[in-house]
C-alpha positions in Angstrom: -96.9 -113.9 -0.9 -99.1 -115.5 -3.2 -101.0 -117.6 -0.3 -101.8 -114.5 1.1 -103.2 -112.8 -2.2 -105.6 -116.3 -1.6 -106.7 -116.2 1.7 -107.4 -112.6 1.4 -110.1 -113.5 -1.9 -111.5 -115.9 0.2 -111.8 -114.0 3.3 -113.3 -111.2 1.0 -115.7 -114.0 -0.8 -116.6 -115.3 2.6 -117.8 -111.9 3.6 -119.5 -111.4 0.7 -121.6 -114.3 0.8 -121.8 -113.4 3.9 -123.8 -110.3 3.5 -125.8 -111.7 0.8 -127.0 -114.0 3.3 -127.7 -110.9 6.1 -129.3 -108.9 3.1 -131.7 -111.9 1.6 -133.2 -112.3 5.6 -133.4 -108.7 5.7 -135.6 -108.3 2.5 -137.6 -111.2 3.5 -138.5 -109.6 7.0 -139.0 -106.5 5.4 -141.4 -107.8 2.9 -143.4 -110.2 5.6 -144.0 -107.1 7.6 -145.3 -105.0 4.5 -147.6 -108.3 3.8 -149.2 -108.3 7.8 -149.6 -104.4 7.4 -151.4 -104.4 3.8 -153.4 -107.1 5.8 -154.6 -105.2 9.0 -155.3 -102.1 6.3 -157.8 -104.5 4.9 -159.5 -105.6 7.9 -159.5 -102.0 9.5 -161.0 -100.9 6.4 -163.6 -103.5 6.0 -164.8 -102.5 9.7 -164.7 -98.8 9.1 -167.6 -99.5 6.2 -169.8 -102.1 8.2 -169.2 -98.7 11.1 -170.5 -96.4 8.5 -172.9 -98.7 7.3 -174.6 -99.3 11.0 -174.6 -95.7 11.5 -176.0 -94.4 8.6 -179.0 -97.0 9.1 -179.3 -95.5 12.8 -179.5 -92.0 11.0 -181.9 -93.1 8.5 -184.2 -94.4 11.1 -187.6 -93.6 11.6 -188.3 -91.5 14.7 -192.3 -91.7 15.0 -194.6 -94.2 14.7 -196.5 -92.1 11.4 -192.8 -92.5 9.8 -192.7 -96.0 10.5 -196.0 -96.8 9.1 -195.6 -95.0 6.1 -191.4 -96.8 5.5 -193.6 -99.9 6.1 -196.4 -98.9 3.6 -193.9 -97.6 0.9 -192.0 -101.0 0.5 -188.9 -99.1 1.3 -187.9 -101.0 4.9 
């Protein structure tokens, strides 16, 4: 009776080691995919400024030659 109190722990000690194992990849798969997502969130939002950037120059823009002259003459382009 007593060997089976024994191999019972262990099987139950296996199992738990086991699924500390299973757990530990999980967390780290978990956390690699946050890390690659934070990522791309950078990059998108780096391109979303330069966007914003390049259009609000095209806005600004001068649309006659007068206007041009004059950004030109007032140091501001």
């Amino acid at each position: 009776m007593s060997q089976y109190v024994t191999i019972g722990g262990g099987v139950i000690a296996l199992a738990f080691v086991a699924w500390l194992i299973w757990f530990s990849y999980r967390a780290g798969k978990n956390n690699a995919s946050v890390t690659t997502a934070e990522a791309a969130t950078d990059s998108a939002t780096a391109i979303t400024e330069k966007a914003e950037a390049m259009a609000q120059a095209q806005a600004d823009k001068p649309a006659t030659t007068g206007a041009v002259l004059a950004r030109l003459d007032g140091g501001s382009a």
